[in-house]
ZAKOLFI-745177 format. One line per 8 residues: number of its first residue (from 1); their letters; for each residue x, y, z of N, C-alpha, C, O. Coordinates in steps of 0.05 Angstrom, whole numbers, plus 5000, padded with zeros to 4 digits. Layout:
N
NUM) A) X/Y/Z/X/Y/Z/X/Y/Z/X/Y/Z  ...;
***
This chain:
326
1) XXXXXXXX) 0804/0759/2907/0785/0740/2894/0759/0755/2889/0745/0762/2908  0753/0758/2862/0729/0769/2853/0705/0755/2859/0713/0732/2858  0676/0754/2866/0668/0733/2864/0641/0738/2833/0622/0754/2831  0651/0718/2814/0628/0725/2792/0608/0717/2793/0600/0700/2809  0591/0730/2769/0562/0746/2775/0548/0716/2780/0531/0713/2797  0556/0696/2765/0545/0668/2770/0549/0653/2797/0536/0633/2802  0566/0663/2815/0568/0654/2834/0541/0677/2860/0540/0671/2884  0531/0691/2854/0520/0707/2865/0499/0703/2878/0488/0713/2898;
9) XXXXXXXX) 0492/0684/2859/0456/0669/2867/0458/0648/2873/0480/0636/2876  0434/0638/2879/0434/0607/2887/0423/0597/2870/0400/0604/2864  0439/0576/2856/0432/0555/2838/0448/0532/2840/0472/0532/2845  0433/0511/2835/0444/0484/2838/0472/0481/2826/0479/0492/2805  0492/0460/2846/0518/0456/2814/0520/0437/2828/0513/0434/2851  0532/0417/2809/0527/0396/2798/0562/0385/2812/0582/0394/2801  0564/0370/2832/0588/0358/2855/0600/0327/2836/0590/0317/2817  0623/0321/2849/0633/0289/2849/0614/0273/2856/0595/0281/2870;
17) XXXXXXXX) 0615/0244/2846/0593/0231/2852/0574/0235/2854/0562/0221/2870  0555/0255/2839/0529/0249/2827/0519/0270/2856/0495/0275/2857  0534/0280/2877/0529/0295/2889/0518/0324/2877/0531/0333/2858  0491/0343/2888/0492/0359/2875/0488/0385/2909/0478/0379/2930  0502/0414/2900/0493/0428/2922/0486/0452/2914/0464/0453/2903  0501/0478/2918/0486/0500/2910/0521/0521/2899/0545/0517/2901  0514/0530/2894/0535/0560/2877/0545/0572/2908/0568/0571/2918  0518/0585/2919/0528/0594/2951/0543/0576/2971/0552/0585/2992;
25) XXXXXXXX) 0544/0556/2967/0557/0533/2990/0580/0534/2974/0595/0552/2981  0592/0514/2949/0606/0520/2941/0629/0552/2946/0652/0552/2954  0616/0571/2940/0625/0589/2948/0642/0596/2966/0664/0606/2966  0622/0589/2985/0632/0593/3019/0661/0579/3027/0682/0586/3038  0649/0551/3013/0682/0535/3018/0705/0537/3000/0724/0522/3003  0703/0560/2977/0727/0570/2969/0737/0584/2986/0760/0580/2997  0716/0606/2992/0730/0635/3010/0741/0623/3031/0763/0628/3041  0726/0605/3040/0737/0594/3074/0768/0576/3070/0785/0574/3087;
33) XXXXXXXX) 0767/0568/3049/0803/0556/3041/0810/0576/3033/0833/0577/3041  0807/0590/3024/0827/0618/3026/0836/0629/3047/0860/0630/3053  0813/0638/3063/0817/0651/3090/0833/0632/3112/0845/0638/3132  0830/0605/3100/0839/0584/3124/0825/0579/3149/0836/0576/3171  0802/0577/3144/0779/0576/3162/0774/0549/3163/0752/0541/3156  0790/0537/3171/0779/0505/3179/0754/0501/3184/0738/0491/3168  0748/0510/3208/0716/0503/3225/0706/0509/3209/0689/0490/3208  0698/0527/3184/0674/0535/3163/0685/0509/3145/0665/0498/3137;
41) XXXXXXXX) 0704/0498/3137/0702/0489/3117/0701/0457/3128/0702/0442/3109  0701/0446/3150/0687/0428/3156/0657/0427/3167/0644/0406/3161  0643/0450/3184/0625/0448/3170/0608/0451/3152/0584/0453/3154  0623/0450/3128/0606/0460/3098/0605/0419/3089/0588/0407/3077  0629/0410/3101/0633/0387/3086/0619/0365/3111/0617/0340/3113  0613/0378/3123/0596/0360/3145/0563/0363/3130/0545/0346/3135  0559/0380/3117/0535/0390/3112/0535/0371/3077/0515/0362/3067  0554/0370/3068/0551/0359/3038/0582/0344/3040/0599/0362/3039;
49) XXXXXXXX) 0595/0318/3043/0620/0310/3043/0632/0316/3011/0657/0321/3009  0615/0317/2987/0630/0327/2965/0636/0352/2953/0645/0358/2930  0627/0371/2980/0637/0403/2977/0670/0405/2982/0684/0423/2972  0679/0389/2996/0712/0380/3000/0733/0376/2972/0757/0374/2970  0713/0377/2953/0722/0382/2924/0707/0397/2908/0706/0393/2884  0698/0411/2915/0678/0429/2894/0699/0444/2887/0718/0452/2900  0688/0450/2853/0697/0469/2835/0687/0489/2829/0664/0486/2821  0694/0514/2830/0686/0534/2800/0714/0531/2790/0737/0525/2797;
57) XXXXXXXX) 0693/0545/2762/0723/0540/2742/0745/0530/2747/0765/0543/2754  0745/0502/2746/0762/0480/2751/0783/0485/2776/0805/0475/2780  0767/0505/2790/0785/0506/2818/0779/0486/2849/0755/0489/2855  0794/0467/2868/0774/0465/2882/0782/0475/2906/0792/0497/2906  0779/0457/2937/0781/0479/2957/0824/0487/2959/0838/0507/2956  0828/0458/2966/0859/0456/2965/0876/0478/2940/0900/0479/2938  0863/0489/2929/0883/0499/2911/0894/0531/2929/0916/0542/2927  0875/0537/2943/0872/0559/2957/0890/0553/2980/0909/0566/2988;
65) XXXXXXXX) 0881/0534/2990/0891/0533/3025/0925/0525/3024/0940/0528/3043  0935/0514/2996/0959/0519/2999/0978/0547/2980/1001/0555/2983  0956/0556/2961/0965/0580/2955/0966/0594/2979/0989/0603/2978  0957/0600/2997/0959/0616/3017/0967/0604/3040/0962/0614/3062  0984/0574/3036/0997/0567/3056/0988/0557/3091/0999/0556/3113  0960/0550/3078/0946/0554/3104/0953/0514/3108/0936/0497/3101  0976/0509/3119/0990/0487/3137/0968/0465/3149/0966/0445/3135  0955/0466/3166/0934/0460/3177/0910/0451/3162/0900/0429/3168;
73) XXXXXXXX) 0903/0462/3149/0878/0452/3125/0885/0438/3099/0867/0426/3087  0913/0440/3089/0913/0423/3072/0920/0402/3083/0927/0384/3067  0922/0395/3110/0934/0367/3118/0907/0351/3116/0904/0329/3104  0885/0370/3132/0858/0363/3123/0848/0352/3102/0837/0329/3100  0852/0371/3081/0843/0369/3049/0851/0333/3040/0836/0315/3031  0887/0332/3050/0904/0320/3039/0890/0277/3053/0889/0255/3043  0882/0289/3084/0874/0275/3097/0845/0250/3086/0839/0227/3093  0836/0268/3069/0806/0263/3066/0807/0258/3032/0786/0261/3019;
81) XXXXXXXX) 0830/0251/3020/0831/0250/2990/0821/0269/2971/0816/0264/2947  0816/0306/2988/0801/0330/2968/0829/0319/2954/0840/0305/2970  0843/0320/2931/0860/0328/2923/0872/0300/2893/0879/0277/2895  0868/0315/2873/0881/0287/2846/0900/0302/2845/0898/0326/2842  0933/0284/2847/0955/0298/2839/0965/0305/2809/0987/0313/2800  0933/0296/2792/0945/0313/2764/0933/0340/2758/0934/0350/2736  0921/0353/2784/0910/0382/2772/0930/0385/2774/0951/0377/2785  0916/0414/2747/0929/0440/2743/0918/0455/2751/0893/0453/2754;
89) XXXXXXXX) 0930/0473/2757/0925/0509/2761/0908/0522/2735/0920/0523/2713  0883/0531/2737/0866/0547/2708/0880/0585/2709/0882/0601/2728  0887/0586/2682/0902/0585/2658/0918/0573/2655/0921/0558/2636  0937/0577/2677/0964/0574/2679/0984/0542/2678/1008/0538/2673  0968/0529/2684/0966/0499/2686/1001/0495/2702/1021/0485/2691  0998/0501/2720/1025/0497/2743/1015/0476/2759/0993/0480/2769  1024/0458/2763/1014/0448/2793/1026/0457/2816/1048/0468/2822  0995/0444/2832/1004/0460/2870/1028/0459/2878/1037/0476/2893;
97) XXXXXXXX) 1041/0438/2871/1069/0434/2876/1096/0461/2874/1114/0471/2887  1083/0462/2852/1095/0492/2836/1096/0510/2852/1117/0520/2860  1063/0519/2863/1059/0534/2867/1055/0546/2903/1051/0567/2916  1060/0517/2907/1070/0513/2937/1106/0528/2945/1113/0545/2961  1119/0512/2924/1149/0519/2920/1155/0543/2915/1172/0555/2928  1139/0557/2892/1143/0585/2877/1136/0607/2918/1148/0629/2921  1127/0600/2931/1116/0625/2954/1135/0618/2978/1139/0636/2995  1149/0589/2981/1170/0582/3005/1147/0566/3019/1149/0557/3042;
105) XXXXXXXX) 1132/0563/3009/1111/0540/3023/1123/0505/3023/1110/0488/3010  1150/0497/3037/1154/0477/3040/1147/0453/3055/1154/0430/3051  1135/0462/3070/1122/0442/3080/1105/0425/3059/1106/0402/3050  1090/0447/3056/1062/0439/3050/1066/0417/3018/1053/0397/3013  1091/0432/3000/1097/0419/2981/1110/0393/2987/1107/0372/2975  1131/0396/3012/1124/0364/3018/1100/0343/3019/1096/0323/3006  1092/0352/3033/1066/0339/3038/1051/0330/3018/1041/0308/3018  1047/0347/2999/1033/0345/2959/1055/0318/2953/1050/0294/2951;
113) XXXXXXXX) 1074/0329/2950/1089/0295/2944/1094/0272/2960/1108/0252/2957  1083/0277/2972/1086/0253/2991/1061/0237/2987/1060/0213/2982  1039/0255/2989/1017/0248/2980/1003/0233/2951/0987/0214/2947  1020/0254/2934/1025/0240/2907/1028/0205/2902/1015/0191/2887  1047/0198/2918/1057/0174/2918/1033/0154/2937/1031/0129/2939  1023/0166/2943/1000/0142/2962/0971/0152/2936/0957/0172/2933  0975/0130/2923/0941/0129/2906/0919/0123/2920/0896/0128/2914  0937/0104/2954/0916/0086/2958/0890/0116/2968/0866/0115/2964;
121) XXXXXXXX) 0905/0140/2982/0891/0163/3001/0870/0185/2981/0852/0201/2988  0882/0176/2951/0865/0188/2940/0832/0185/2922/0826/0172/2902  0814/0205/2941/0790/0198/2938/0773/0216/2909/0751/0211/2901  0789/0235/2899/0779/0245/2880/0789/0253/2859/0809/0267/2862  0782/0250/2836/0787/0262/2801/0774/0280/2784/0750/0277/2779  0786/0296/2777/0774/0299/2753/0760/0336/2756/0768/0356/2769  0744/0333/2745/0731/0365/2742/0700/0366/2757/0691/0343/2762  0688/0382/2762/0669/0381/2768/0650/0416/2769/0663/0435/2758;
129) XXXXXXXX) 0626/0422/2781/0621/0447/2783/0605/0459/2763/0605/0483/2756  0587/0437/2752/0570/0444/2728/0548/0458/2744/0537/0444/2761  0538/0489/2741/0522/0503/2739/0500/0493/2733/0503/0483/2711  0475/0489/2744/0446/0488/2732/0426/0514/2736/0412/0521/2755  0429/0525/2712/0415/0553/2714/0387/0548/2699/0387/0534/2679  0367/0557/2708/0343/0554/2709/0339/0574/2677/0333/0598/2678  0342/0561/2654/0322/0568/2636/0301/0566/2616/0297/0543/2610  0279/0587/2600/0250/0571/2597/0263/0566/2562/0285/0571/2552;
137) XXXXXXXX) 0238/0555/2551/0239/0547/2524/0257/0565/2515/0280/0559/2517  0250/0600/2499/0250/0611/2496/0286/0617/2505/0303/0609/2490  0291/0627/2525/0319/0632/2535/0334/0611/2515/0346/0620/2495  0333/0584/2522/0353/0566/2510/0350/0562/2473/0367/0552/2459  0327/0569/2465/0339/0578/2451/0344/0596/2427/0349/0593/2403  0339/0623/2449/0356/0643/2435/0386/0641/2431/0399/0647/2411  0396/0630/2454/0430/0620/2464/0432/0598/2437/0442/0606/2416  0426/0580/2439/0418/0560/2415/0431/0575/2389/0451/0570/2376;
145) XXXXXXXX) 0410/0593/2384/0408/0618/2360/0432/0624/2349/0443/0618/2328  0438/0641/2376/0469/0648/2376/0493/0643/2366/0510/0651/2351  0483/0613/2391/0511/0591/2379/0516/0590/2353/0537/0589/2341  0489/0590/2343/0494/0567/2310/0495/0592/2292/0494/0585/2269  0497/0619/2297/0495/0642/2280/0470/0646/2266/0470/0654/2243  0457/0642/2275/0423/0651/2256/0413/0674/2268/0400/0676/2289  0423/0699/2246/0418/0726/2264/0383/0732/2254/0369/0748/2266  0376/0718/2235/0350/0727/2241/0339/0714/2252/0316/0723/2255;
153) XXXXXXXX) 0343/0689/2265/0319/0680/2290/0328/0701/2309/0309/0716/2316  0352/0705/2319/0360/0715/2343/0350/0744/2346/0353/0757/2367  0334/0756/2315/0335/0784/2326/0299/0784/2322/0286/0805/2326  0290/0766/2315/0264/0759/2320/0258/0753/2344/0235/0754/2350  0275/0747/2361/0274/0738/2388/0273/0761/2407/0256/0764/2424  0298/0779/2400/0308/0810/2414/0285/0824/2410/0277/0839/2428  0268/0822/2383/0246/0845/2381/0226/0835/2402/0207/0850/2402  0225/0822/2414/0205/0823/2440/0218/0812/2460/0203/0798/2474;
161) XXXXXXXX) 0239/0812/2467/0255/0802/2483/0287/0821/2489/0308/0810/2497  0284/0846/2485/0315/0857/2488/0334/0857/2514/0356/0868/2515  0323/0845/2530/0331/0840/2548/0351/0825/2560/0365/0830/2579  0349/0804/2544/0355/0775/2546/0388/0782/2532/0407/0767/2540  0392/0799/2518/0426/0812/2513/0440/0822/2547/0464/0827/2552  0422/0823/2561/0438/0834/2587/0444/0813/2601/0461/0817/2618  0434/0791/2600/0442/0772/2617/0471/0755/2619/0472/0734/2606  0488/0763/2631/0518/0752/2633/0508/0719/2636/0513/0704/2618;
169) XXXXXXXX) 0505/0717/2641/0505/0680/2649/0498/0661/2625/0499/0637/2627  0489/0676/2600/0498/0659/2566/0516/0648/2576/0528/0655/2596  0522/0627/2557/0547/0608/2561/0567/0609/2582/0589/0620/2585  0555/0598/2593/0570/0593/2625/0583/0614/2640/0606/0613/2650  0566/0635/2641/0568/0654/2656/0594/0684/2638/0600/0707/2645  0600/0670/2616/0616/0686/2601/0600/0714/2576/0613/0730/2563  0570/0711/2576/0561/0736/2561/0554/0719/2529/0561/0698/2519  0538/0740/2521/0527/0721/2500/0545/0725/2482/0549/0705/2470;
177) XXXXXXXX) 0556/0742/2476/0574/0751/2460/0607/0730/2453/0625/0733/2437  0599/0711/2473/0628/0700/2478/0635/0670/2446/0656/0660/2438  0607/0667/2439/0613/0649/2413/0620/0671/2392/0638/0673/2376  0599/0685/2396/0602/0702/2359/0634/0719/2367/0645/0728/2347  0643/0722/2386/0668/0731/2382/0695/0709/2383/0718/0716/2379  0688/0685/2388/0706/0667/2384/0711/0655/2351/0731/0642/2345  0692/0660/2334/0695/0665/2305/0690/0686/2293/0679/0689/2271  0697/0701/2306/0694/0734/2288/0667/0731/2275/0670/0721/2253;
185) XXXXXXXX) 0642/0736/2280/0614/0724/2266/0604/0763/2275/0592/0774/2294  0614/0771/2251/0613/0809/2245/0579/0811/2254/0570/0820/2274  0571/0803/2240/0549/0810/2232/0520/0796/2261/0496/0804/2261  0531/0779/2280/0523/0771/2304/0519/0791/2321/0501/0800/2334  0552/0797/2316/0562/0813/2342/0552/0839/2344/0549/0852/2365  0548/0845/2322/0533/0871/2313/0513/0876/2318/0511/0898/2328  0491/0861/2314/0461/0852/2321/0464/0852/2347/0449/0869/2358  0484/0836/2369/0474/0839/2395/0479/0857/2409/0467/0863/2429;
193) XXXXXXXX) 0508/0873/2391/0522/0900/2404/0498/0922/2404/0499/0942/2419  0475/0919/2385/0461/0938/2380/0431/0947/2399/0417/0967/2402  0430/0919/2408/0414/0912/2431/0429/0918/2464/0421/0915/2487  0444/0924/2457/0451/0932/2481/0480/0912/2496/0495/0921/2514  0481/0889/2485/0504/0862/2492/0525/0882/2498/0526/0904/2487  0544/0870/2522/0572/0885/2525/0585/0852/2534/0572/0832/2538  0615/0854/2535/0633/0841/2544/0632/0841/2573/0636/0864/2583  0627/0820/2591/0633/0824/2619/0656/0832/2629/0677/0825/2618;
201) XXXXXXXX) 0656/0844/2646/0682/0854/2660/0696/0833/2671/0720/0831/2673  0679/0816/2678/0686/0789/2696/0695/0756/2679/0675/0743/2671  0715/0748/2675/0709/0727/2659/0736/0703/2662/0760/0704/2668  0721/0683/2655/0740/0659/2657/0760/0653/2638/0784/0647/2641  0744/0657/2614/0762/0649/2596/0768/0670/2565/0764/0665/2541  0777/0686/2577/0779/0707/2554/0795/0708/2542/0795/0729/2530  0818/0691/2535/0834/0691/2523/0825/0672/2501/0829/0677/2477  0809/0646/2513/0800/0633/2486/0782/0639/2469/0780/0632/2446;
209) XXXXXXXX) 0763/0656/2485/0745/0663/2467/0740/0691/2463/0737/0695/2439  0739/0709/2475/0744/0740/2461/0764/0744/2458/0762/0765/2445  0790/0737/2460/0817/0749/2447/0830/0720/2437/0855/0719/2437  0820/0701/2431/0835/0682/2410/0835/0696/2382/0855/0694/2368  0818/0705/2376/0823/0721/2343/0831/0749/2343/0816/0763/2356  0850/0760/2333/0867/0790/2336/0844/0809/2319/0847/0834/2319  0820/0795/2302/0811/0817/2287/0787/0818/2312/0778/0840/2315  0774/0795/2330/0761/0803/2341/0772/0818/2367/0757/0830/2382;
217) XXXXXXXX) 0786/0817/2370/0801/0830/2398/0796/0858/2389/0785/0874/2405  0803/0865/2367/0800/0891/2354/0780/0905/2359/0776/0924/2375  0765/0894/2343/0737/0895/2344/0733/0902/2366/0737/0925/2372  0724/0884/2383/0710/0892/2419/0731/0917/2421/0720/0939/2418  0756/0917/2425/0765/0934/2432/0755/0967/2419/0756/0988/2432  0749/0966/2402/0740/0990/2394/0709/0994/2397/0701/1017/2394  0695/0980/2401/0665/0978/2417/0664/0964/2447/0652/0944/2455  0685/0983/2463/0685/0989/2489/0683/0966/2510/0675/0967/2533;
225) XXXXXXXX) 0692/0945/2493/0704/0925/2522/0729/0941/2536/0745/0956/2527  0725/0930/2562/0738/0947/2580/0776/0930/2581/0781/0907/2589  0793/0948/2571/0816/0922/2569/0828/0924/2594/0852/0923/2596  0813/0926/2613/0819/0909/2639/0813/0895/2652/0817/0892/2676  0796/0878/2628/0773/0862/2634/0793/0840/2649/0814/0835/2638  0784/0824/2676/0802/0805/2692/0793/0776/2691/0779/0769/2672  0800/0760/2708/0787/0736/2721/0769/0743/2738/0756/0763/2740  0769/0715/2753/0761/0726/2790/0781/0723/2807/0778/0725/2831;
233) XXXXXXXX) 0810/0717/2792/0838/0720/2811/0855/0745/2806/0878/0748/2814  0840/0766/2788/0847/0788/2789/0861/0781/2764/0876/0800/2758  0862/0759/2745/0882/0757/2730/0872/0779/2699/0850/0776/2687  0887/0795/2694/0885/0813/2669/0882/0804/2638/0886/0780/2635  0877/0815/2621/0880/0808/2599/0912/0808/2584/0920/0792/2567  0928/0835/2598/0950/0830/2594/0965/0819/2608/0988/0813/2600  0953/0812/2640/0976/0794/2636/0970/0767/2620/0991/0754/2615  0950/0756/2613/0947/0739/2593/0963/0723/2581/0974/0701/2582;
241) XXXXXXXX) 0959/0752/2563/0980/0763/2541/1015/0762/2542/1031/0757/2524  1020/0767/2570/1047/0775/2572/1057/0749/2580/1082/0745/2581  1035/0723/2587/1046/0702/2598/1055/0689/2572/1076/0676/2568  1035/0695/2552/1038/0680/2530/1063/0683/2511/1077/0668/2497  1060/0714/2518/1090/0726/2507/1073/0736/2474/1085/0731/2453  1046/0749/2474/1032/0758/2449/1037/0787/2455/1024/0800/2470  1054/0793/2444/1061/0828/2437/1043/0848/2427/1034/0869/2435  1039/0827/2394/1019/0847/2380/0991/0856/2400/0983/0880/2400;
249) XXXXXXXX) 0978/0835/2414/0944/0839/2433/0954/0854/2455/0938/0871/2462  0973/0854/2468/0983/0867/2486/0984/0895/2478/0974/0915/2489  0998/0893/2460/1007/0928/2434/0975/0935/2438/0970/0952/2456  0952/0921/2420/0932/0918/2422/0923/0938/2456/0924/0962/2456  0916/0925/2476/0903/0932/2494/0920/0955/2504/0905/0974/2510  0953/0961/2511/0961/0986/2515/0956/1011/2505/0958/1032/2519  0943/1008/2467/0929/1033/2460/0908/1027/2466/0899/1039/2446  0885/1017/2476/0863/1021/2488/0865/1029/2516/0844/1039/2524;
257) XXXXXXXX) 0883/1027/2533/0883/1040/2557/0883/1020/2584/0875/1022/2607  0896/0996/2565/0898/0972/2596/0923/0990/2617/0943/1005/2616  0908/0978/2634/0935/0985/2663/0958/0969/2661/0956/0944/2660  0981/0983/2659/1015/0972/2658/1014/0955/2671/1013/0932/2662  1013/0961/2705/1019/0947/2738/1007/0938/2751/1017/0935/2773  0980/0926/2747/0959/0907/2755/0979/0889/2763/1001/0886/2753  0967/0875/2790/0984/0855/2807/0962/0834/2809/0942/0836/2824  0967/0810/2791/0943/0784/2801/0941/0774/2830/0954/0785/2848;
265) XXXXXXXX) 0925/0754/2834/0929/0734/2856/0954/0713/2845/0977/0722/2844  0951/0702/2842/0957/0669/2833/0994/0674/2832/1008/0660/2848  1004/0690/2817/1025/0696/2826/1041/0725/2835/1062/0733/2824  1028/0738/2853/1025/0757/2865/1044/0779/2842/1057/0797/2852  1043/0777/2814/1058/0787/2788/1041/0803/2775/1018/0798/2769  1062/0832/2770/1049/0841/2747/1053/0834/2718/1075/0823/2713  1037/0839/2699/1047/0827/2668/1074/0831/2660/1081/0821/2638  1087/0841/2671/1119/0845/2673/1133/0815/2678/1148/0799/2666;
273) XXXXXXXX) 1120/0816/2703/1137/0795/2724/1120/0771/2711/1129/0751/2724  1100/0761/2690/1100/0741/2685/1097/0732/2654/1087/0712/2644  1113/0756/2643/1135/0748/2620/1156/0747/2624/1170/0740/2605  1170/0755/2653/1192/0753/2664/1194/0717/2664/1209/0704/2649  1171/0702/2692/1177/0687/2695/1177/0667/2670/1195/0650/2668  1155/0669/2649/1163/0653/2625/1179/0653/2600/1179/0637/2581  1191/0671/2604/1218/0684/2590/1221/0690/2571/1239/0683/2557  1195/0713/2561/1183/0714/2539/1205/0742/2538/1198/0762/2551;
281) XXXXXXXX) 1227/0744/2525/1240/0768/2525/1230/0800/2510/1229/0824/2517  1225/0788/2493/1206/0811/2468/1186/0827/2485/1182/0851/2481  1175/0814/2502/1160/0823/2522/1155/0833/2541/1135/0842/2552  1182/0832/2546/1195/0843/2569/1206/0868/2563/1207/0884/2582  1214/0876/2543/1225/0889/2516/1200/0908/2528/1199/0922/2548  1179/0904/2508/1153/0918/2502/1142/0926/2523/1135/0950/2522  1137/0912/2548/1128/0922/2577/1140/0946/2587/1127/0966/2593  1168/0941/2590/1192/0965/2602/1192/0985/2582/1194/1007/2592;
289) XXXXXXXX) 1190/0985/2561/1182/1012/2537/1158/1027/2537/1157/1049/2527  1134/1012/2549/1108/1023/2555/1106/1034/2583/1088/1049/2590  1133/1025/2602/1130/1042/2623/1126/1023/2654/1118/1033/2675  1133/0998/2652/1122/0980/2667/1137/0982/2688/1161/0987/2685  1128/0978/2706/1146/0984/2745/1166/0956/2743/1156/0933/2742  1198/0961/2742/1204/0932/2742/1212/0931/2766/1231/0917/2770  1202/0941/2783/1207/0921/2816/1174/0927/2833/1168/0927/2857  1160/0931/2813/1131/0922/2828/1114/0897/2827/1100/0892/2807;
297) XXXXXXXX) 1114/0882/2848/1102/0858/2849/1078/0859/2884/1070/0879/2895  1074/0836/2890/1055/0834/2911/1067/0826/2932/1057/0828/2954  1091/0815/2927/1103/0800/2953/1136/0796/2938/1141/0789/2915  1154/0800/2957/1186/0790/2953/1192/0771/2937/1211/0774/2923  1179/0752/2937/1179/0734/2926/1176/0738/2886/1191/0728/2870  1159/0752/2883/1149/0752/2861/1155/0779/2833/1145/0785/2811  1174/0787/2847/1186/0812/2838/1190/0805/2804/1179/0784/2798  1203/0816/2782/1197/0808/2757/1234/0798/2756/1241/0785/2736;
305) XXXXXXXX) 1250/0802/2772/1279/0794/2769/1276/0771/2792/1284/0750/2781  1272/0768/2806/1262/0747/2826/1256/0722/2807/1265/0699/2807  1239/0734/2791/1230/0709/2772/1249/0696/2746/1251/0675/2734  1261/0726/2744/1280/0717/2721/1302/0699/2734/1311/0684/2717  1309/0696/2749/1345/0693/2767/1322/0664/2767/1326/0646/2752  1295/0663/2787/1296/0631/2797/1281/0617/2766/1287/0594/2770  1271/0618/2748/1268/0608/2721/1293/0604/2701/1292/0592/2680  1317/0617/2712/1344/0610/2696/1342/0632/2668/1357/0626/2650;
313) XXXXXXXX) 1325/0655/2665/1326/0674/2643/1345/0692/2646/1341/0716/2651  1370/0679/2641/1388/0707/2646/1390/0732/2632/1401/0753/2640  1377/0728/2609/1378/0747/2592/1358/0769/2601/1368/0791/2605  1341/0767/2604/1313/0780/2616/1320/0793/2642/1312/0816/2647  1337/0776/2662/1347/0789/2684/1367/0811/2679/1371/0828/2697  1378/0811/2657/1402/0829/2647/1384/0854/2648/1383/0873/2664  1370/0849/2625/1349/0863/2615/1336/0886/2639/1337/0911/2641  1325/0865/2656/1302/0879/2676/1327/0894/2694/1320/0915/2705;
321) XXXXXX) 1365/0884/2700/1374/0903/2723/1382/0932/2701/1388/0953/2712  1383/0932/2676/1386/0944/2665/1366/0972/2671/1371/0995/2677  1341/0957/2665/1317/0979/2672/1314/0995/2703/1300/1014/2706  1326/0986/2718/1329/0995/2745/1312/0974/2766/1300/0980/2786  1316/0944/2755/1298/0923/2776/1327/0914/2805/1351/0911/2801  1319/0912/2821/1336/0904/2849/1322/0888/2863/1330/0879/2884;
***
């Protein structure tokens, strides 16, 4: 778990119920449901009761403590209503259920359904985790600027202000760059590339907005975004890509120099193993031709034929024992 540049400082974010606390607290009670640190993560929620659901990027504590199986704290979580049984998982949109089942975490996925069925225990919905970042006239709106494409306010702005291109935390911590490349806006991107703007290494949502368009994917790609640019769950651009089963951006980032065998969190898979599990065959095709490890994963469980045999892709499984997967 990466932790991004927005989570770094202390700034207000914005809780359930009108509750508000800080980026660093929040924080703390991710890592601590990860780690399975009960005592930290009750007293974080002794200290604020609506940190027991806090989000970043639509994550909250429970998503962790049963990704990692930690028995004991989601009984907690489950106890105290942290938990709406219609999340999803961000990208991937699996539920915990899934993703309880996908690692041999049975218990715990009992427990999710069981839970499911009592509305009366559930105390929370929805999204939450709005950032309040402290900015003056001026900052908002150059961002403003941006958005709406008016490169000559924006570079009337940069001429006494060039600075303000370095700051990752534009649009919600994704880089200023992240509108003018969600419509290919040439002539933006150019202006900010020239001031110095880069693509963060770190990002939430890069698939919708720097690689939803193949001419801007291009683009950055050839003005040195890094194509291993991740999540904060280690998740890649290809595997992205490979979940989606998009060949050509994939094709794309292999001649720029993305890594084959990157292993995420979320499903301990490399971009192999998670066009395996969505049975994107072409892809699987294209991965194993570029060189991809087909029996490297993070855990037994998650191997790229593992995935094919329990998703029912027989063809893909053919495929992958063909390549030398066991």
């Amino acid at each position: 778990m990466i932790r991004p540049n927005e989570m770094q400082f202390d700034a207000a974010m914005e809780l359930s119920n009108g509750a508000v606390s800080t980026t660093l607290k929040v924080w703390d009670i991710l890592v601590a449901s990860r780690d399975g640190n009960i005592d930290k993560v009750k007293e974080l929620v002794d200290s604020c009761p609506e940190l027991i659901y806090a989000q970043y990027n639509y994550t909250p504590p429970i998503h962790f403590a049963v990704r990692e199986g930690h028995l004991d704290l989601v009984k907690y979580l489950l106890d105290n209503g942290a938990h709406d049984p219609d999340y999803k998982i961000y990208p991937f949109l699996d539920s915990l259920n899934v993703i309880a089942s996908d690692r041999g975490h049975d218990e715990i996925a009992s427990l999710l359904d069981q839970y499911a069925n009592e509305p009366e225990r559930q105390k929370y919905k929805g999204d939450n985790g709005r950032i309040r970042i402290n900015r003056n006239d001026l900052q908002r709106e150059f961002q403003q600027s941006v958005d709406k494409n008016d490169t000559e306010r924006v570079e009337q702005i940069l001429q006494t202000n060039p600075e303000f291109v370095l700051d990752e935390n534009f649009f919600w911590g994704e880089g200023i760059l992240m509108m003018p490349s969600k419509g290919f806006q040439l002539r933006m991107m150019e202006l900010l590339m020239r001031y110095g703007a880069r693509v963060p290494n770190i990002l939430k949502w890069t698939q919708k907005y720097y690689f939803e368009r193949f001419d801007s994917a291009e683009y950055l790609m050839e003005h040195s975004m890094n194509p291993d640019t991740m999540s904060w769950h280690h998740v890649t651009i290809l595997h992205d890509m490979a979940k989606k089963g998009d060949v050509l951006k994939a094709e794309l980032l292999i001649k720029h120099g993305a890594s084959i065998n990157p292993v995420e969190e979320e499903y301990q898979s490399t971009p192999l193993g998670l066009a395996a599990r969505w049975g994107h065959t072409e892809m699987v095709h294209f991965l194993l031709e570029q060189g991809a490890n087909p029996n490297l994963s993070g855990a037994k469980w998650s191997t790229p034929l593992s995935w094919a045999i329990k998703k029912g892709h027989n063809e893909i499984a053919d495929v992958l024992i063909k390549a030398g997967a066991s």
